[in-house]
Backbone bond lengths (Angstrom), bond angles and torsions (degrees), N, CA, C in turn:
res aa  C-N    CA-C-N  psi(-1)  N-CA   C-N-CA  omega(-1)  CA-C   N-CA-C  phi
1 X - - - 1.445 - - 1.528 107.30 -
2 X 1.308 104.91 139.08 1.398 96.29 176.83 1.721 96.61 -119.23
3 X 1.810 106.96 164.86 1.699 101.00 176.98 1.463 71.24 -166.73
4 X 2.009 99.54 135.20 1.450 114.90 171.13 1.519 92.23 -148.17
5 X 1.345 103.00 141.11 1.524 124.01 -151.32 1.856 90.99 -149.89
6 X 1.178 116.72 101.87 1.664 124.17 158.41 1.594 96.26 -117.88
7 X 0.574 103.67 -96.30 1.775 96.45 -169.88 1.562 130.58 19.08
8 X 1.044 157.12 147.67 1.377 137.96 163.12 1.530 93.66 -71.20
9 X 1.094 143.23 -75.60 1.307 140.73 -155.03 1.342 107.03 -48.79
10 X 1.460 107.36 -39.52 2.087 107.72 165.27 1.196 120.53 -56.71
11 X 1.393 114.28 -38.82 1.506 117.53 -178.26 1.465 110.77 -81.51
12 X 1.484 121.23 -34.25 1.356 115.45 166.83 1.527 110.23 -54.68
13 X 1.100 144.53 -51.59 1.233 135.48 -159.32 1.572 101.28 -102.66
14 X 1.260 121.04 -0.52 1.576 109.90 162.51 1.920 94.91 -68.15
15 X 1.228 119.73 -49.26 1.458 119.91 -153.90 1.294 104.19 -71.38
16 X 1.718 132.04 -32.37 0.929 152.75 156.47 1.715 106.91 -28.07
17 X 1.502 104.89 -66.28 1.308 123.11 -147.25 1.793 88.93 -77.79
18 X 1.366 120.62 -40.49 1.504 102.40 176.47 1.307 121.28 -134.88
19 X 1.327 80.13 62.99 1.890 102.44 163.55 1.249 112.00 58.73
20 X 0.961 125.58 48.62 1.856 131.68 179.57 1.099 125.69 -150.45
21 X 1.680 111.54 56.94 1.773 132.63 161.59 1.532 110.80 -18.25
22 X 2.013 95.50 -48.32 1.828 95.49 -153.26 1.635 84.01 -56.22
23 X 0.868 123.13 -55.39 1.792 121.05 -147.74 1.325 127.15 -45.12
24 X 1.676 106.50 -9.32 0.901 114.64 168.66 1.666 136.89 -98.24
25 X 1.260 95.38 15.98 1.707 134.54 -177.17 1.548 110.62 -105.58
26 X 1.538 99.99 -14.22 1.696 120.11 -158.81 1.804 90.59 -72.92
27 X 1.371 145.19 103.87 1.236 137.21 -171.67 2.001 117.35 -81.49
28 X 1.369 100.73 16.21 1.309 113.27 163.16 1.760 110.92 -109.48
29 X 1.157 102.72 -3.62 1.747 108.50 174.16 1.579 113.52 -114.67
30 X 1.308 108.52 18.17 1.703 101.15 -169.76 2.058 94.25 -88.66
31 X 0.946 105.33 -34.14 1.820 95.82 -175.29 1.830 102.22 -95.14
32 X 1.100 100.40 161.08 1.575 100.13 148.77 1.244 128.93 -91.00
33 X 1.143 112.98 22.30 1.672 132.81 174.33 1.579 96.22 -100.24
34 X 1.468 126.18 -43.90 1.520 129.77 -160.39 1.623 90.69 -82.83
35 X 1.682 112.17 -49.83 1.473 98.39 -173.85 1.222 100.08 -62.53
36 X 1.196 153.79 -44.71 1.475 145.98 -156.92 1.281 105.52 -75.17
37 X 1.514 139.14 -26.20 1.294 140.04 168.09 1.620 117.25 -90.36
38 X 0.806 102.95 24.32 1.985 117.62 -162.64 1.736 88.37 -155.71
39 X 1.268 136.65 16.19 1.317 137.71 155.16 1.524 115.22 2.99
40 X 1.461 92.15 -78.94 1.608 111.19 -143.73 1.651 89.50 -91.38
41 X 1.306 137.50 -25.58 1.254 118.71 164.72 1.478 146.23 -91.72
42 X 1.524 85.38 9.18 1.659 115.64 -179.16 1.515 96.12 -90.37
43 X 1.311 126.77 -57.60 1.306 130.25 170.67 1.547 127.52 -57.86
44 X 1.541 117.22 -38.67 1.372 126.10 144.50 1.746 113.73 -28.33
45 X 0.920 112.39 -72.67 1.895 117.46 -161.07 1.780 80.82 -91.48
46 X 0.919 144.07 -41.80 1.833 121.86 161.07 1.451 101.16 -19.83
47 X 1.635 84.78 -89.48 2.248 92.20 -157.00 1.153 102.44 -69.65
48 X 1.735 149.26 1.70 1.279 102.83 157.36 1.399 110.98 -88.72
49 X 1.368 141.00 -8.63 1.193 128.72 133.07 1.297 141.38 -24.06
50 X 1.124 123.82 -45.99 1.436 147.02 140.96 1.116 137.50 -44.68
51 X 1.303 119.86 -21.48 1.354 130.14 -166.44 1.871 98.49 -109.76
52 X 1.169 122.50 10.91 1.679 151.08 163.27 1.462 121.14 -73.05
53 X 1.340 105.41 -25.29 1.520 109.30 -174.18 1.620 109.73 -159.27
54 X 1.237 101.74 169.31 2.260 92.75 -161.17 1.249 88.33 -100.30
55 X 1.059 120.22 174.28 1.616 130.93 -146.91 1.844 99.05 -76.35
56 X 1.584 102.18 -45.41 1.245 76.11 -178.68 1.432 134.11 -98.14
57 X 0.982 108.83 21.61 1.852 128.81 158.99 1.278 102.37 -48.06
58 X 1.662 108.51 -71.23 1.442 137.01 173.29 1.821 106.69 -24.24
59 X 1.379 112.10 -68.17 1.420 123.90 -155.89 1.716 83.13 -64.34
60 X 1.123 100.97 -44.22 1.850 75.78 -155.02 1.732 109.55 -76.02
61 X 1.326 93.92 -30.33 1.941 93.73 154.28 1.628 106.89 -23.14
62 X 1.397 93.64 -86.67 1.876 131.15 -145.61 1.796 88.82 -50.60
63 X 1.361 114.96 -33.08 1.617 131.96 -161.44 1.482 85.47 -69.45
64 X 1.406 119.86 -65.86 1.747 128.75 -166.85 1.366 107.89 -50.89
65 X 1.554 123.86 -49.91 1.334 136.74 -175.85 1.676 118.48 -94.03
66 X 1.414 103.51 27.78 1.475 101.96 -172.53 1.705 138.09 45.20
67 X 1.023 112.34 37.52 1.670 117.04 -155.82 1.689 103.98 -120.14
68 X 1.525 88.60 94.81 1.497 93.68 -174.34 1.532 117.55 -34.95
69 X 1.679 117.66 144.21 1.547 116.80 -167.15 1.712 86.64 165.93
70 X 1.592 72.41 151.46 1.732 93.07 -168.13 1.575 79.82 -126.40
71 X 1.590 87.43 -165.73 1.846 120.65 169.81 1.438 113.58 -112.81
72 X 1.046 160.16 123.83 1.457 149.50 137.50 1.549 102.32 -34.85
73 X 1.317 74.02 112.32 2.093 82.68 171.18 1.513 115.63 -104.59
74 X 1.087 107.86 129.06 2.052 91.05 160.92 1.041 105.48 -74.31
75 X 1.644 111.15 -168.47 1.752 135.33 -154.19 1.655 79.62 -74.73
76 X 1.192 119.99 -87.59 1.561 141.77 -169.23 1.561 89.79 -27.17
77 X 1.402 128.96 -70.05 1.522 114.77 -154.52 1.685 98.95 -80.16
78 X 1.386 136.31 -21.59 1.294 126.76 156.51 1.554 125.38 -50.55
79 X 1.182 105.05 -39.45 1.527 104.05 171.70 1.376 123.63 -61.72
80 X 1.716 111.78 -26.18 0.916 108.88 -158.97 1.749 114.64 -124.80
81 X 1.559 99.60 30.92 0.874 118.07 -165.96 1.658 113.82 -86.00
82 X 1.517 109.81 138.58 1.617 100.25 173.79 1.662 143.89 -32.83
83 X 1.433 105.20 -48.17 1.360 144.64 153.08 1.359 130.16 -34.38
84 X 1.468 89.62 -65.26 1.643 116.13 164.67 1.913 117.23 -61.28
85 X 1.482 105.25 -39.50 1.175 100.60 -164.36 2.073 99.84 -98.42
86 X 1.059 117.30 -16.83 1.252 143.05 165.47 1.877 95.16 -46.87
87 X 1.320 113.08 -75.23 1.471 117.77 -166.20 1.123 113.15 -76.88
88 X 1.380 114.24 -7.53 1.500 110.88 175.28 1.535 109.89 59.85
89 X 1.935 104.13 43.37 1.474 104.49 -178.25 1.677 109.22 -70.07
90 X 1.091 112.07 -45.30 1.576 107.92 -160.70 1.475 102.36 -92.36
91 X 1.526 120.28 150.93 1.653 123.87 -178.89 1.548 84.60 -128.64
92 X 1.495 108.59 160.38 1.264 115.50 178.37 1.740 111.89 -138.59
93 X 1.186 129.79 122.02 1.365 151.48 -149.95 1.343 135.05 -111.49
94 X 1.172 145.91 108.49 1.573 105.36 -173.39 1.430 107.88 -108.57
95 X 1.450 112.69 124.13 1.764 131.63 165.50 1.289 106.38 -30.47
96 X 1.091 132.52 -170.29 1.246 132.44 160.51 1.512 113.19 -116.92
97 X 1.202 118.28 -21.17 1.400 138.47 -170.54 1.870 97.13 -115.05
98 X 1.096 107.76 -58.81 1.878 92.67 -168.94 1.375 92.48 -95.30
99 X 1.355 131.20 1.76 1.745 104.16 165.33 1.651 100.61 91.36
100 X 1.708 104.73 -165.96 1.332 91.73 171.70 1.401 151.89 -89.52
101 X 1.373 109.07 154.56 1.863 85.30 -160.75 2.375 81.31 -136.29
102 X 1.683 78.98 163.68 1.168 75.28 167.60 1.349 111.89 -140.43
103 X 1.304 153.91 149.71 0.978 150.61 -156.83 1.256 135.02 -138.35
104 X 1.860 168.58 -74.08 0.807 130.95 85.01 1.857 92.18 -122.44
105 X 1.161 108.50 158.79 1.541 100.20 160.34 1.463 135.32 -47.94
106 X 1.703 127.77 162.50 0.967 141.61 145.60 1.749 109.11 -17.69
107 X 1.802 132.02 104.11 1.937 82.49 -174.14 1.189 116.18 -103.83
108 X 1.286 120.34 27.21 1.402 127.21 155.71 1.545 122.39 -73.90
109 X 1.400 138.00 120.61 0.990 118.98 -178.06 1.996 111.35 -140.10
110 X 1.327 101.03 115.81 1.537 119.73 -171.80 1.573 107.94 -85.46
111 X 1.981 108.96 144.23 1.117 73.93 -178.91 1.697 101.54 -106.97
112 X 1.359 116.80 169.24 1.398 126.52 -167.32 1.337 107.60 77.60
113 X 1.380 135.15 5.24 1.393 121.97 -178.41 2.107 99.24 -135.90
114 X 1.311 113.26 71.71 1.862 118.69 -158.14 2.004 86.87 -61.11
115 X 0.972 138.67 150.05 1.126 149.46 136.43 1.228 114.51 -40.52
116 X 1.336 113.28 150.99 1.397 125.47 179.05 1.914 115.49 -74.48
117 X 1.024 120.91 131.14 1.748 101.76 169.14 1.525 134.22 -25.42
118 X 0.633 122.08 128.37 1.541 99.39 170.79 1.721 113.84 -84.43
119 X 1.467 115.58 144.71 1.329 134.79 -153.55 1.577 109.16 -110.05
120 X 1.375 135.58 147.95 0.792 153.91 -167.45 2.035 103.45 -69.85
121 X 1.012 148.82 -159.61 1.669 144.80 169.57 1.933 80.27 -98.73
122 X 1.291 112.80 162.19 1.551 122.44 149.71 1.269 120.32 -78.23
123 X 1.814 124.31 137.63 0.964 125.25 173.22 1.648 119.37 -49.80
124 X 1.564 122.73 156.17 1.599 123.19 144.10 1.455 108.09 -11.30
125 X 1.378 129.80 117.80 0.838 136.30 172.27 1.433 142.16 49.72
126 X 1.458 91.94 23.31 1.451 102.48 169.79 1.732 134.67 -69.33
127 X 1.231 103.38 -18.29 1.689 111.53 178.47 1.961 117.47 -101.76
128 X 1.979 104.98 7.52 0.699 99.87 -169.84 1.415 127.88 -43.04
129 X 1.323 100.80 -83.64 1.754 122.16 150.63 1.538 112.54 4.17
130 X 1.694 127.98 -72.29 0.777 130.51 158.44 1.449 132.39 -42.38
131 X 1.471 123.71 -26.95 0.968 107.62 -162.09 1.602 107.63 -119.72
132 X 0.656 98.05 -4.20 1.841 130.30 153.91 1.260 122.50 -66.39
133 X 1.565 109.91 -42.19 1.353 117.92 -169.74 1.537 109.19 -90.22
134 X 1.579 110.86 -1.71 1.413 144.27 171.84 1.576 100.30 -55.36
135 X 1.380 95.61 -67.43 1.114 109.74 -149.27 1.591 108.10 -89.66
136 X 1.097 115.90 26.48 1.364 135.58 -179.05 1.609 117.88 69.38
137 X 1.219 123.34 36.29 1.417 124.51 -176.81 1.533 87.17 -92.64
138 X 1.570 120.59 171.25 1.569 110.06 176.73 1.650 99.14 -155.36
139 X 1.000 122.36 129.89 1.696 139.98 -167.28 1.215 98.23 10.85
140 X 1.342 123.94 -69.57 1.352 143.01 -151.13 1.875 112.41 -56.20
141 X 1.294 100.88 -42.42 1.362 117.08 -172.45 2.232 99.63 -88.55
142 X 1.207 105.55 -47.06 1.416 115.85 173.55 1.495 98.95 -25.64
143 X 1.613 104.27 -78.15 1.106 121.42 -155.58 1.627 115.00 -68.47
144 X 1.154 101.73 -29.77 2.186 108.60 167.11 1.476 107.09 -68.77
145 X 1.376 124.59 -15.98 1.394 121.39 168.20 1.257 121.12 -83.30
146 X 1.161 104.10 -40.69 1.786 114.72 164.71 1.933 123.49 -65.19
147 X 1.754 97.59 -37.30 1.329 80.61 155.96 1.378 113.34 -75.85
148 X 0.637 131.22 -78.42 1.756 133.49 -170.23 1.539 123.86 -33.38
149 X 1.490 103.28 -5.48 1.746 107.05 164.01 1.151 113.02 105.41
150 X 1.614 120.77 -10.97 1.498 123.39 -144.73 1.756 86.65 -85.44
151 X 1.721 120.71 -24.60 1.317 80.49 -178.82 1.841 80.14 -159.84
152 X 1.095 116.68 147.12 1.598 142.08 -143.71 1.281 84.00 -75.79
153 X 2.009 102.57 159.62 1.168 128.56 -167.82 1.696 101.99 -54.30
154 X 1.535 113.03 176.13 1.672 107.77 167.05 1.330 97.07 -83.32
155 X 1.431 111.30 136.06 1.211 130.15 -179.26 2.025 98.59 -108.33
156 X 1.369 113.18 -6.40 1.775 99.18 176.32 1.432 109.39 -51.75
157 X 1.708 98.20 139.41 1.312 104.14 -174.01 1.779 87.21 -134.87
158 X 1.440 107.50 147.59 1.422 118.92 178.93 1.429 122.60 -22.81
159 X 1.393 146.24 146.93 1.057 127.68 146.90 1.516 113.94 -53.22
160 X 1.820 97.52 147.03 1.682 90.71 155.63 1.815 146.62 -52.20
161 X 0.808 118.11 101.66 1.012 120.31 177.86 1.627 121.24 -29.47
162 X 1.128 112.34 84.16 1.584 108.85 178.78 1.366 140.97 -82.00
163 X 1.471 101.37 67.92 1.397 112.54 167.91 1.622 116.10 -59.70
164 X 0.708 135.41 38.45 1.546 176.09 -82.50 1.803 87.99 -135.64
165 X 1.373 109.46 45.04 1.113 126.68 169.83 1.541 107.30 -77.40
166 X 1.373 120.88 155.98 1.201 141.69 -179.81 1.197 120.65 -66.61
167 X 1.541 147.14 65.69 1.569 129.89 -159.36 1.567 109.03 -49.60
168 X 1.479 107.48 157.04 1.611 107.00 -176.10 1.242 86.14 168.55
């Protein structure tokens, strides 16, 4: 679980939320300049406070008293999270070479203007051609370099296929 509280109004209702009025009398906790210089002992008398009840006792506290706080999620319960599956953060793809992957979207999202998929990295030498052809080399010469060794077979491999479905 995580819970970060600078604000005075955060810190009021952190102290609120677990029973600890005095702390707010504490004259190294009156700014968020003092808590931020008083770090490690603000967080000290936090988690052993914390360490009183299982996390999600806590959340639904911190939820009642407004006190910003999440959950520590793993991979598995992030994926599969309300939130997560709500925003339609992650799309899932298949590479052509690593198979499927999933990734999360673009997370800006406009409307009338959809983002592009998101794409796998390019193989070894996939932009050769292109980037050669940059530099003013032109088919003819590309390809006498490639026979001659100076620079490896084309390695372009398909874009991913973006079935760019919603994981859930």
């Amino acid at each position: 679980m995580t819970v970060a509280v600078m604000s005075n109004l955060e810190w009021q209702a952190l102290c609120r939320a677990v029973d600890r009025p005095e702390w707010l009398d504490d004259e190294r906790f009156q700014t968020p300049a003092g808590r931020d210089e008083h770090v490690n002992a603000r967080l000290a008398m936090t988690q052993e406070v914390l360490m009183q009840r299982t996390a999600d006792e806590w959340l639904e506290i911190f939820d009642r008293h407004d006190v910003p706080a999440a959950p520590a999620l793993t991979r598995d319960a992030m994926i599969e999270h309300p939130q997560i599956l709500a925003s339609e953060l992650l799309v899932e793809l298949r590479h052509p070479e690593a198979g499927r992957l999933r990734q999360p979207r673009p997370p800006a999202r406009f409307e009338g203007t959809p983002p592009a998929p998101p794409r796998g990295a390019p193989g070894l030498g996939a932009h050769t051609d292109e980037v050669l052809g940059e530099l003013g080399y032109d088919a003819g010469r590309i390809a006498a370099l490639r026979d001659a060794g100076v620079i490896g077979p084309d390695h372009r491999t398909a874009a991913p296929d973006p079935t760019a479905a919603s994981v859930g």
